[in-house]
C-alpha positions as CSV (number, residue, x, y, z in Angstrom):
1,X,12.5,74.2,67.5
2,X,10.0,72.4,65.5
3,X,7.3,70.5,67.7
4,X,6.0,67.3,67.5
5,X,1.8,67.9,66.5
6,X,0.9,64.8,64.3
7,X,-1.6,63.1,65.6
8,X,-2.0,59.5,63.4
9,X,0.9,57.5,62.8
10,X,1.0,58.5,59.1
11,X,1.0,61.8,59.9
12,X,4.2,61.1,62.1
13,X,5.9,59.6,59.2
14,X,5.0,62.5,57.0
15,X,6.3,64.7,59.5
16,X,9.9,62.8,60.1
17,X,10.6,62.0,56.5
18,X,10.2,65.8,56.0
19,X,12.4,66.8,58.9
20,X,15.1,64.3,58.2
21,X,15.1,66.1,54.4
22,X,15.4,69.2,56.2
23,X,18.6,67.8,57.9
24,X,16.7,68.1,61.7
25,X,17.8,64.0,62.2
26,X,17.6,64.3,65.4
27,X,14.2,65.2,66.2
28,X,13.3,62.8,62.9
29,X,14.9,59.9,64.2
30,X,12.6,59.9,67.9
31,X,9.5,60.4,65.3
32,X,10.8,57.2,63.1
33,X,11.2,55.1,66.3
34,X,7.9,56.6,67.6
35,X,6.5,55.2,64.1
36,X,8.0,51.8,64.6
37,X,6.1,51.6,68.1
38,X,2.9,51.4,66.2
39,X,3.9,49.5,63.2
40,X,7.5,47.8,63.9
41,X,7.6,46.7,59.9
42,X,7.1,49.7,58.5
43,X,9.5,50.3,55.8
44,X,10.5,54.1,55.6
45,X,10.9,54.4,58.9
46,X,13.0,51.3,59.0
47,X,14.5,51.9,55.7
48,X,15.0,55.8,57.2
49,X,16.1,55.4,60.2
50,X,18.7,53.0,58.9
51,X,20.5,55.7,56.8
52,X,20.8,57.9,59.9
53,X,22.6,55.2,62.0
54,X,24.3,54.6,58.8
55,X,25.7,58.5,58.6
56,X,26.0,58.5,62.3
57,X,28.3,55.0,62.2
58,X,26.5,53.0,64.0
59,X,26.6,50.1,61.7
60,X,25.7,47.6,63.8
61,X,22.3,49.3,64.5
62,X,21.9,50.3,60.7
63,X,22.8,46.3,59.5
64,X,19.4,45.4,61.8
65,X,17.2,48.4,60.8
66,X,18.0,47.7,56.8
67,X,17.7,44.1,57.3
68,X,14.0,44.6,58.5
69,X,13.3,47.0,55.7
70,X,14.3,44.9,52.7
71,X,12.4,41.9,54.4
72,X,9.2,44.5,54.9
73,X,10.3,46.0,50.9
74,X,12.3,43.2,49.1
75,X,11.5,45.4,45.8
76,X,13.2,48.0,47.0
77,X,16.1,48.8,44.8
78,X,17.6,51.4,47.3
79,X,16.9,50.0,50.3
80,X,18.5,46.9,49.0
81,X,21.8,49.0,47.7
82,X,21.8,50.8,51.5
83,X,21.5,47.4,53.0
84,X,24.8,45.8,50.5
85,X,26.8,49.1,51.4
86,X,26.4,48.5,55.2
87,X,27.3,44.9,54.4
88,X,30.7,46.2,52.7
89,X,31.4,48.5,55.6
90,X,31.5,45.9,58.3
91,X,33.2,43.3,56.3
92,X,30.7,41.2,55.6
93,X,32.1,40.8,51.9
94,X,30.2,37.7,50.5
95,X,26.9,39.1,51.4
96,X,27.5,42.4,50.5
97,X,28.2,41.6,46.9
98,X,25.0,39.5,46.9
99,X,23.4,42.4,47.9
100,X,24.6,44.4,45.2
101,X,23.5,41.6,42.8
102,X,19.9,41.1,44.1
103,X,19.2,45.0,43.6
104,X,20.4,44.8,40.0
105,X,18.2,41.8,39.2
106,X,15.7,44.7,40.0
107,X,17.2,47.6,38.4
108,X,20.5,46.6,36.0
109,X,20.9,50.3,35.2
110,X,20.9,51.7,38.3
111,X,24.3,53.5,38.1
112,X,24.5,53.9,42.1
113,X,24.6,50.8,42.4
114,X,27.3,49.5,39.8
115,X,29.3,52.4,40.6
116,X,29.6,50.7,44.6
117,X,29.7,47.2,43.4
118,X,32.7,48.1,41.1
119,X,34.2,49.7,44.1
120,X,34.2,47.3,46.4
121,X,35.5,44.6,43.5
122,X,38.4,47.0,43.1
123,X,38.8,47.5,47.3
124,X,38.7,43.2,46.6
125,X,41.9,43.1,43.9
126,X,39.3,42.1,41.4
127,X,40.1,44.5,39.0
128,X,38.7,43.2,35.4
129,X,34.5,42.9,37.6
130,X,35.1,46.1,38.6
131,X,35.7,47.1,35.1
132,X,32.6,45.6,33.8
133,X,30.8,46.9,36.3
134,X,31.8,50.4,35.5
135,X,31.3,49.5,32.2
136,X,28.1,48.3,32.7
137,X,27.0,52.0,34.4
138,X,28.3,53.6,31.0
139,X,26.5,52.1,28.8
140,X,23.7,53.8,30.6
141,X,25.5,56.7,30.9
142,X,28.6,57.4,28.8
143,X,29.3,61.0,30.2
144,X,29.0,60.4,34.1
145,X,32.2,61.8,35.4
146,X,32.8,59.5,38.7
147,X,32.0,56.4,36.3
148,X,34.8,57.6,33.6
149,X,37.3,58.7,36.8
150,X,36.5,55.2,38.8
151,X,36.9,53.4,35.6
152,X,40.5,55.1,34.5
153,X,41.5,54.5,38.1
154,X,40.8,50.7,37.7
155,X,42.7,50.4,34.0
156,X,45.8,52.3,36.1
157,X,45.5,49.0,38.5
158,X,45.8,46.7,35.9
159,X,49.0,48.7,34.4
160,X,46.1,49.7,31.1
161,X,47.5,53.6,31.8
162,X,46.5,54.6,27.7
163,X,43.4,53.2,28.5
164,X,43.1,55.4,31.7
165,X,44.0,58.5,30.2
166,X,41.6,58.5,27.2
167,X,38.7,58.2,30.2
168,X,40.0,61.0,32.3
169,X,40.3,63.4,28.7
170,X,36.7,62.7,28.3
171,X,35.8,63.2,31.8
172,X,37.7,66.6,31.5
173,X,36.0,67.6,28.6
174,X,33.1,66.8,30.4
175,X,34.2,68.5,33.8
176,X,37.1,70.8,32.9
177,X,37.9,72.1,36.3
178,X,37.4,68.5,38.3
179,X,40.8,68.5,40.4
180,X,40.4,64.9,41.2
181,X,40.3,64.3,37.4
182,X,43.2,66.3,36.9
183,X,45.1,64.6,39.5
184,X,44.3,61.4,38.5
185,X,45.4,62.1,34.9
186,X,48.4,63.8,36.1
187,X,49.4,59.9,38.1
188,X,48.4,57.8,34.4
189,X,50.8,60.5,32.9
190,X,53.6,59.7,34.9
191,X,52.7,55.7,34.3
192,X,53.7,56.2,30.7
193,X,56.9,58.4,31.6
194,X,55.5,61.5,30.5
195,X,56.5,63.5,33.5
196,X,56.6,67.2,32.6
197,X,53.3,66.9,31.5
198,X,51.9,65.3,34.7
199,X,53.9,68.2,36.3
200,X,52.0,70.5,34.4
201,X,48.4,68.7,35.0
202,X,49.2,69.2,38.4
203,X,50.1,72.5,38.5
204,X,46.6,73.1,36.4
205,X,44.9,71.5,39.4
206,X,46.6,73.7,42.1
207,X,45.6,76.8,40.0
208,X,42.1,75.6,40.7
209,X,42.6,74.8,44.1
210,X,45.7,76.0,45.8
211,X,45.4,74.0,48.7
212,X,44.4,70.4,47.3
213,X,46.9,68.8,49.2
214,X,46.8,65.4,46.6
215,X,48.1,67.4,43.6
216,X,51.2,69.0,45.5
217,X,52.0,65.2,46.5
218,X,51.7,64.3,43.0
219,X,53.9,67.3,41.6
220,X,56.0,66.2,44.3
221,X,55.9,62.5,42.3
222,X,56.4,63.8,38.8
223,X,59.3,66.6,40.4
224,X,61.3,63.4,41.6
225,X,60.7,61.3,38.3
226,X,62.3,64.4,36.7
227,X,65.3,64.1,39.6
228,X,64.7,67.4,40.5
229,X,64.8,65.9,44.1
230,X,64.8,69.6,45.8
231,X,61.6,70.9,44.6
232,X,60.3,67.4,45.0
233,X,60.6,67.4,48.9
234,X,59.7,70.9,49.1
235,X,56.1,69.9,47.4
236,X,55.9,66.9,49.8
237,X,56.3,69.0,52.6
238,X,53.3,71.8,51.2
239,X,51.1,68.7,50.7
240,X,51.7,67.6,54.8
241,X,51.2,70.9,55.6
242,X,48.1,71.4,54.0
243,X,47.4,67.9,55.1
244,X,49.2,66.3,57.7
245,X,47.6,63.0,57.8
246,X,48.2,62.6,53.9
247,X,50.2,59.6,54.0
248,X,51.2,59.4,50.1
249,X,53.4,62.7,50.7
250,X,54.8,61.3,54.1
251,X,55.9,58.0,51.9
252,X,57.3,59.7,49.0
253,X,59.2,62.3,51.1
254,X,60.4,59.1,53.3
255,X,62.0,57.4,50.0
256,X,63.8,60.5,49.0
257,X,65.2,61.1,52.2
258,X,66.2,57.7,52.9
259,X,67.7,57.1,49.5
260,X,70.3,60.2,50.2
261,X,73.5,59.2,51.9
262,X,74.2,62.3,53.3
263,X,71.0,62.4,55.4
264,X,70.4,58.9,56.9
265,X,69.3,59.7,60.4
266,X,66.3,62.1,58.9
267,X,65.6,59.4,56.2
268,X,65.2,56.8,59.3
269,X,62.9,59.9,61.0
270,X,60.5,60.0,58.4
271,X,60.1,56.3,57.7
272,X,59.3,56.2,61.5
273,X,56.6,58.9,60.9
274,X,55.0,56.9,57.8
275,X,54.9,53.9,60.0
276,X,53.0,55.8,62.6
277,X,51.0,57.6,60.4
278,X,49.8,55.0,58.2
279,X,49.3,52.8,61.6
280,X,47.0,56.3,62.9
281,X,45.4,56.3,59.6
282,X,44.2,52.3,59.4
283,X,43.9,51.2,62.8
284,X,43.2,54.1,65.2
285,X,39.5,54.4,66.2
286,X,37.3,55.4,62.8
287,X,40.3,54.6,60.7
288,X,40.6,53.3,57.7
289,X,40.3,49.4,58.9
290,X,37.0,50.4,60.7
291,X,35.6,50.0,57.5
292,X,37.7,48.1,55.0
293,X,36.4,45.6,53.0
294,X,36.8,42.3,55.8
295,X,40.0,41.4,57.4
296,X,42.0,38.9,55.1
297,X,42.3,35.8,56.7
298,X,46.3,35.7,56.4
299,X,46.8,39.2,57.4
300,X,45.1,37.9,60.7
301,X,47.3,34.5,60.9
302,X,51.0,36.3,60.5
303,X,49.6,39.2,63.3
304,X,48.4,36.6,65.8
305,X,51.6,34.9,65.1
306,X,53.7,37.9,65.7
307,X,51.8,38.7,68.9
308,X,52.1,35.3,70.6
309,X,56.1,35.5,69.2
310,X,56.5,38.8,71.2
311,X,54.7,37.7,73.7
312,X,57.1,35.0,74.3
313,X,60.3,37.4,74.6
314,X,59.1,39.9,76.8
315,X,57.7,42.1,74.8
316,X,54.4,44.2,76.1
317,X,52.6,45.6,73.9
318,X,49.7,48.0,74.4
319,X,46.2,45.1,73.9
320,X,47.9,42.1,73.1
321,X,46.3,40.0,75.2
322,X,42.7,41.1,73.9
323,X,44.3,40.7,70.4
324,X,45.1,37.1,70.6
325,X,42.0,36.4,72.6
326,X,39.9,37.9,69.9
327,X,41.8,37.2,66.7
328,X,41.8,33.6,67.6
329,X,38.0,33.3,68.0
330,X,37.9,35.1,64.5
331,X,39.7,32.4,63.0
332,X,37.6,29.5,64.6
333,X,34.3,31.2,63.2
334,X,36.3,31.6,60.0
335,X,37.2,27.6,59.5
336,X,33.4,26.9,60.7
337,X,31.9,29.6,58.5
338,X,33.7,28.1,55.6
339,X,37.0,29.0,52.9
340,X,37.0,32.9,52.2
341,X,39.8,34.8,52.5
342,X,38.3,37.6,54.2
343,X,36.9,37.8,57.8
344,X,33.8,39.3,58.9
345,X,34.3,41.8,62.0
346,X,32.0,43.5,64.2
347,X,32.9,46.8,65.4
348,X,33.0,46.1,69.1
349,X,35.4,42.8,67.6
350,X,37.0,45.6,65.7
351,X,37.5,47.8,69.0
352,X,39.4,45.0,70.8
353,X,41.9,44.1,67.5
354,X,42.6,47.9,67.7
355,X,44.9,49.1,70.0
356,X,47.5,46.1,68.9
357,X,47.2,46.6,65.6
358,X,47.6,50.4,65.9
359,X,50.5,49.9,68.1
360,X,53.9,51.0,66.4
361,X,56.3,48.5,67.7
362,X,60.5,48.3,66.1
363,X,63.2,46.5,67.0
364,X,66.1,48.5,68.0
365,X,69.0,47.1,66.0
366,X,72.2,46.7,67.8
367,X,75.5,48.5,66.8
368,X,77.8,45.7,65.4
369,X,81.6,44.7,66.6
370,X,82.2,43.5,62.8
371,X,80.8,44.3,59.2
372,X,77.6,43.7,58.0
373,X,78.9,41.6,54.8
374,X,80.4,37.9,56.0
375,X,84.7,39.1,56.3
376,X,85.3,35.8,55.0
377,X,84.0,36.3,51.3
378,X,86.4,37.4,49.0
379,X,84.4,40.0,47.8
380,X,86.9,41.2,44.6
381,X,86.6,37.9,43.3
382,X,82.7,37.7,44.0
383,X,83.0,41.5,42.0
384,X,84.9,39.6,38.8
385,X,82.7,36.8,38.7
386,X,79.3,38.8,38.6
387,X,81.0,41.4,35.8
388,X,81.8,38.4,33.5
389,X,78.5,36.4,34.0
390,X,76.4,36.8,31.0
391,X,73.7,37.3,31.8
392,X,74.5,39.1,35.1
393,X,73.7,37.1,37.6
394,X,75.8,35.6,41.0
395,X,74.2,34.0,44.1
396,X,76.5,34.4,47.4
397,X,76.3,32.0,50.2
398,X,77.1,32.9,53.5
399,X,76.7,36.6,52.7
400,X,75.6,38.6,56.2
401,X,78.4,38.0,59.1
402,X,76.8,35.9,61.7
403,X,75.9,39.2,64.0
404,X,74.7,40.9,61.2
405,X,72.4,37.7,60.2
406,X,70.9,37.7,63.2
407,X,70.0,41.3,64.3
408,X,68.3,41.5,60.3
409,X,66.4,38.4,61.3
410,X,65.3,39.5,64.8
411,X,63.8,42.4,62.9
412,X,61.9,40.9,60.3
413,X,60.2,38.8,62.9
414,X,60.2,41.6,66.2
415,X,59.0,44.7,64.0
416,X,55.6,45.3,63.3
417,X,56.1,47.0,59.7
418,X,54.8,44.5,57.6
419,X,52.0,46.6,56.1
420,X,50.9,45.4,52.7
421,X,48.8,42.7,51.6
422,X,49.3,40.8,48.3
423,X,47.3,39.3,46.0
424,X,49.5,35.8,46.6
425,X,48.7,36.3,50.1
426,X,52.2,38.0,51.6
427,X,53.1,40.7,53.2
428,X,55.6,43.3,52.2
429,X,57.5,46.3,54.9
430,X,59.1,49.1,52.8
431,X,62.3,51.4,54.1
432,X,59.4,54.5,53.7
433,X,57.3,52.8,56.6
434,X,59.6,51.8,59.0
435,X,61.9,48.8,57.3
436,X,65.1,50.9,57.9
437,X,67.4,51.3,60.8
438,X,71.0,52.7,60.7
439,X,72.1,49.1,60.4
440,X,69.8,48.5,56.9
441,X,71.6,51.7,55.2
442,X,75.1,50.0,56.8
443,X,75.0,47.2,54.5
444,X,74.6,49.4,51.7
445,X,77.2,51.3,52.0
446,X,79.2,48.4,52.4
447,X,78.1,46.7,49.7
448,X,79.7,49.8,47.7
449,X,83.0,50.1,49.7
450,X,83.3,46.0,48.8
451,X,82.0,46.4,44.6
452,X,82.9,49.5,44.0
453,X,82.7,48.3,40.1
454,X,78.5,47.3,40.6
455,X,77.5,49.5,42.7
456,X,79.7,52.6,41.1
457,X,78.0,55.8,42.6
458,X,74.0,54.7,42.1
459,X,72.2,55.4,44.9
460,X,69.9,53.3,47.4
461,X,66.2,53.7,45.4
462,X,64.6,51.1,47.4
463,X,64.9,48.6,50.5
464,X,61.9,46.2,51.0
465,X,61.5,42.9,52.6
466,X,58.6,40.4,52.1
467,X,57.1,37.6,54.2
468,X,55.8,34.7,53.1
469,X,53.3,31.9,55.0
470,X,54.6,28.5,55.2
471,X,52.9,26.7,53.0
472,X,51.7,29.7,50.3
473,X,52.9,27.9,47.6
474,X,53.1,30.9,45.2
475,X,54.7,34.3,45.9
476,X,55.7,37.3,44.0
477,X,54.4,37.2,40.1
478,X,56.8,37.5,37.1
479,X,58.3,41.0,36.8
480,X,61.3,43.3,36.3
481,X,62.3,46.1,38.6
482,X,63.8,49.7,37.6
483,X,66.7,49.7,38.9
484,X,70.7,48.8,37.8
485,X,71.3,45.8,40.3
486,X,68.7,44.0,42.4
487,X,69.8,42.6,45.4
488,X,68.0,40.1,47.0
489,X,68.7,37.6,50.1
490,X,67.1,35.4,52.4
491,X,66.9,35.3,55.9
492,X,65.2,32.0,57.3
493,X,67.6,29.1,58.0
494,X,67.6,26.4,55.6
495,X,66.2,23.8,57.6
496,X,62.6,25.0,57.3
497,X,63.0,24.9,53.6
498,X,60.6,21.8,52.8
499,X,62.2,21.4,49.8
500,X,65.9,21.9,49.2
501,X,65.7,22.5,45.2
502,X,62.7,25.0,45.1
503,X,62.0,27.8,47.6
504,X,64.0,30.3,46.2
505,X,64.3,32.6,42.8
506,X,64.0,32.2,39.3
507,X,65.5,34.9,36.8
508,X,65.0,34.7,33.4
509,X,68.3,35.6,31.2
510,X,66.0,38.2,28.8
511,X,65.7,41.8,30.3
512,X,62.6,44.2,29.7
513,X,62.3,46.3,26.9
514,X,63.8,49.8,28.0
515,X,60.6,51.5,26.5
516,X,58.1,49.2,28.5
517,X,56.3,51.0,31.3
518,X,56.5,50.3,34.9
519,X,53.1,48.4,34.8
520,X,54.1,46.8,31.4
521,X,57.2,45.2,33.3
522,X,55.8,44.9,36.7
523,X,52.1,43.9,36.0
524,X,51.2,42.0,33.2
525,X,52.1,38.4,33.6
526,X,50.9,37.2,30.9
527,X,52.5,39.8,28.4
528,X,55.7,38.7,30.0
529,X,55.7,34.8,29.8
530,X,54.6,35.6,25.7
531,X,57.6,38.5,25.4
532,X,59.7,35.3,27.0
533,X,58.6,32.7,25.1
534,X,59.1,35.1,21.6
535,X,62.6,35.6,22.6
536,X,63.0,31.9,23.6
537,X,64.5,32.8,27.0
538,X,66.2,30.3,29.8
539,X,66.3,30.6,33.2
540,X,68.4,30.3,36.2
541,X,67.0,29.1,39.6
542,X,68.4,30.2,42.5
543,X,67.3,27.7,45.6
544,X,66.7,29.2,49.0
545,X,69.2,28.7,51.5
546,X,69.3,30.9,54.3
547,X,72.0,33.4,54.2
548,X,72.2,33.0,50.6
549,X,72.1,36.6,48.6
550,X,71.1,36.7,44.6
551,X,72.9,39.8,42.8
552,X,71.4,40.4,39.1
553,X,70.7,43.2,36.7
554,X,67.0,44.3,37.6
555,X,65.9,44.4,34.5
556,X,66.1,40.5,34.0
557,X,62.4,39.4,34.5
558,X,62.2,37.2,37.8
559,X,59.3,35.6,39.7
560,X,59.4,33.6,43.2
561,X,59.8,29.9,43.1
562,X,57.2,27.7,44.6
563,X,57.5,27.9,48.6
564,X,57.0,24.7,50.7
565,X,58.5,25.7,54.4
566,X,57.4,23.9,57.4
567,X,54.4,25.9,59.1
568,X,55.2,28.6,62.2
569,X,55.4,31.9,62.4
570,X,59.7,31.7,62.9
571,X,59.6,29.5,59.7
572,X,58.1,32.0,57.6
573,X,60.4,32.9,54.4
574,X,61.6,36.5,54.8
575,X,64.1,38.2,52.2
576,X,64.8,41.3,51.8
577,X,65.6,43.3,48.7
578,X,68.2,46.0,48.1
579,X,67.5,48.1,44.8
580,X,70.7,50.3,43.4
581,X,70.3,52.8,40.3
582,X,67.9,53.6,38.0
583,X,67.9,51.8,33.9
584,X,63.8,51.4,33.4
585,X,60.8,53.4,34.1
């Protein structure tokens, strides 16, 4: 064991920067606070010592030390970029990005530095700063391979996949044998439809590293795209059991099995193990959430409103009570603190939000006396009048039976399953992370038996639902979905509807382009108004009324009409979208 011999207090900090590059941090760390006894400004032991609480996690503790150190150093381009990166890890998102700004005034090339600040704008949706700020790094280097991936990874965001693939070819020619390169290329391959070759990228990476569990959930990906569904799953399940925790495989092998009629009960299995793994991966101690860019303000408002909803039926769940206690006081320092749309949380905050948040609660749907689909519809006539609309489009009012209305209801607002945040601020539960019960797949087997002539033999390909806030105003963006017939219907009760004319969906009578990529027809607003506007296309609009279903060919672009609903948690808008068949990809 080394021994402590220095004698001056330089000599001590001599002595513990060379231990700590030695990778002895623990006996460095007693001779930086030893340091800081003597001189409790000193910046490398501050700036140091920081870093190890840093690796260790103790943020908190590292927020302080690098604090002190860029007041004792405010020159310091690193300690300043340490300091900014702590920020990001505890949420503090406003000041983190100041950070990162301040140590570019001092140093605008340092690639470090851009490379984290065009992170975090990418963790933050802000996809075209992050891509200046990647560019910015290449201009000061043009062949720096985690610039060029990071950079192709943000152009895949914002549906650019060309653009993507030409920076992953150079960063290949750079770094031939980069797996994560590979990978990456092999995902912007399958963006532009080019699936056997993102099979064969992938297959190139596993060649390189046989048990790189991301490229067999990726072959997996391009394997289904190609509907050879068999091999698909079996790559899913060689990517789980390399790693188990990899939640991209669980997903994907979730949507295949749920999407095959034959094998419900295991499709509704794995959706139930997505749920609880992504729920293990984000919210369990050290997860992913421990260290996520701030809590967004309306993720926190729908959860606390969930809670207290629960709360009120009987429900217990595991730290509900230091949930609501906590998340509230968030909120309150959030309306004092001022208008962003991400909360700040400390981790001992953090460690009381927790055990909720991680807790995998589903409502257990009840077996129904009658049908799903409303027995008073005459559903041969509703089948004639959709075949001869041009273009294909049919709204249904009082579509669910009343028992099936209310059991789909009593789920959307009972389960905790919605999982992904918005841009618009809403929140979307998919049938591959526990949106799906034996009820869900019910009504779409019925929907077949009933229009046999839509529905034909095209299989279930996706199940979502989406909730809205009261008041948001704006939901989903223009777009067009892959599949033959889009189902959509809504399950809050007209009477919260603010306004009786709006609230609901607007389809557009001109389809997408059947060579137009998913991110071309899914992604690119304003590509889509000026493809409308060229081919001079109407519009119907569907109002919201509760119980009412919209049936439509999914290739006719469609956007959310503006939402004005009276403010509560059991006011929120809910619908729920059933997607049959494949036409685009």
């Amino acid at each position: 064991m080394n021994q402590i011999v220095s004698n001056t207090t330089g000599q001590k900090l001599q002595q513990a920067v060379a231990l700590h590059a030695q990778g002895n941090v623990e006996l460095a760390k007693i001779l930086y606070l030893d340091v800081l006894k003597t001189l409790p400004g000193e910046f490398n032991a501050l700036h140091y010592l920081g870093m190890i609480e840093t690796q260790a996690g103790n943020l908190e503790a590292a927020l302080s030390l690098l604090s002190q150190a860029v007041k004792a150093n405010p020159q310091s381009v690193d300690a300043l970029n340490n300091f900014a990166y702590v920020q990001q890890l505890l949420g503090h998102v406003t000041q983190a990005l100041a950070s990162y700004e301040q140590a570019l005034q001092l140093n605008p090339r340092d690639i470090g530095i851009l490379n984290n600040l065009g992170l975090l704008l990418k963790q933050l949706q802000r996809m075209p700063e992050a891509l200046a700020a990647f560019d910015r790094a290449l201009l000061v280097n043009p062949t720096h391979v985690d610039i060029l991936c990071n950079r192709g990874n943000v152009l895949q965001h914002m549906g650019r996949a060309e653009d993507a693939l030409a920076n992953y070819d150079l960063a290949l020619k750079l770094a031939p044998n980069n797996v994560v390169v590979l990978n990456n290329k092999s995902t912007a391959l399958s963006d532009l439809l080019r699936n056997e070759e993102a099979l064969a990228i992938c297959d190139q990476a596993i060649a390189i590293s046989p048990d790189y569990a991301q490229a067999w959930a990726d072959r997996g990906t391009a394997l289904r795209n190609l509907d050879r569904t068999k091999e698909a799953v079996e790559s899913f399940r060689r990517a789980l059991a390399i790693d188990p925790a990899l939640l991209k495989a669980q997903v994907n092998l979730a949507s295949i099995c749920v999407s095959d009629p034959d094998h419900a009960e295991l499709g509704i299995q794995e959706s139930r193990k997505s749920l609880r793994m992504f729920l293990n991966t984000e919210f369990r101690q050290g997860g992913k959430g421990a260290v996520r860019a701030g809590f967004p303000k309306f993720r926190l408002k729908h959860d606390l409103q969930q809670a207290a909803y629960l709360q009120a039926r009987g429900y217990e769940i595991a730290g509900t009570a230091q949930f609501v206690d906590t998340g509230h006081k968030l909120l309150d320092q959030q309306c004092d603190a001022g208008n962003s749309d991400f909360i700040s949380i400390a981790p001992n905050e953090l460690a009381l939000l927790m055990p909720y948040l991680a807790a995998e609660h589903v409502f257990e749907m009840p077996v129904l006396k009658t049908t799903c689909l409303n027995p008073e519809n005459d559903w041969q006539a509703l089948e004639d009048a959709y075949l001869k609309a041009t273009p294909e489009i049919l709204y249904i009012d009082n579509f669910l039976s009343k028992e099936a209305l209310q059991a789909f209801r009593d789920f959307g607002l009972l389960s905790k399953v919605w999982l992904k945040e918005y841009v618009n601020s809403y929140l979307g539960a998919f049938a591959n992370q526990g949106f799906v019960s034996p009820l869900h797949l019910q009504l779409a087997r019925e929907l077949k038996q009933k229009m046999p002539r839509i529905f034909k033999d095209y299989s279930l390909n996706q199940l979502w639902g989406f909730k809205y806030d009261a008041t948001l105003g704006k939901g989903i963006n223009v777009h067009a979905d892959f599949a033959k017939v889009n189902l959509n219907f809504w399950l809050t009760p007209s009477e919260y509807n603010l306004d009786p004319a709006s609230g609901g969906l607007k389809v557009y009578d001109v389809p997408a382009p059947a060579n137009w990529t998913f991110q071309e027809y899914n992604a690119d607003a304003k590509v889509i108004y000026e493809f409308l506007a060229k081919h001079q296309s109407g519009h119907v609009t569907v109002p919201h009324r509760g119980n009412r279903a919209v049936l439509f060919n999914s290739a006719l672009f469609h956007e959310t009409d503006t939402i004005r609903f009276v403010e509560g948690y059991e006011s929120r808008r809910i619908n729920m979208t059933y997607l049959f068949g494949r036409q685009l990809w």
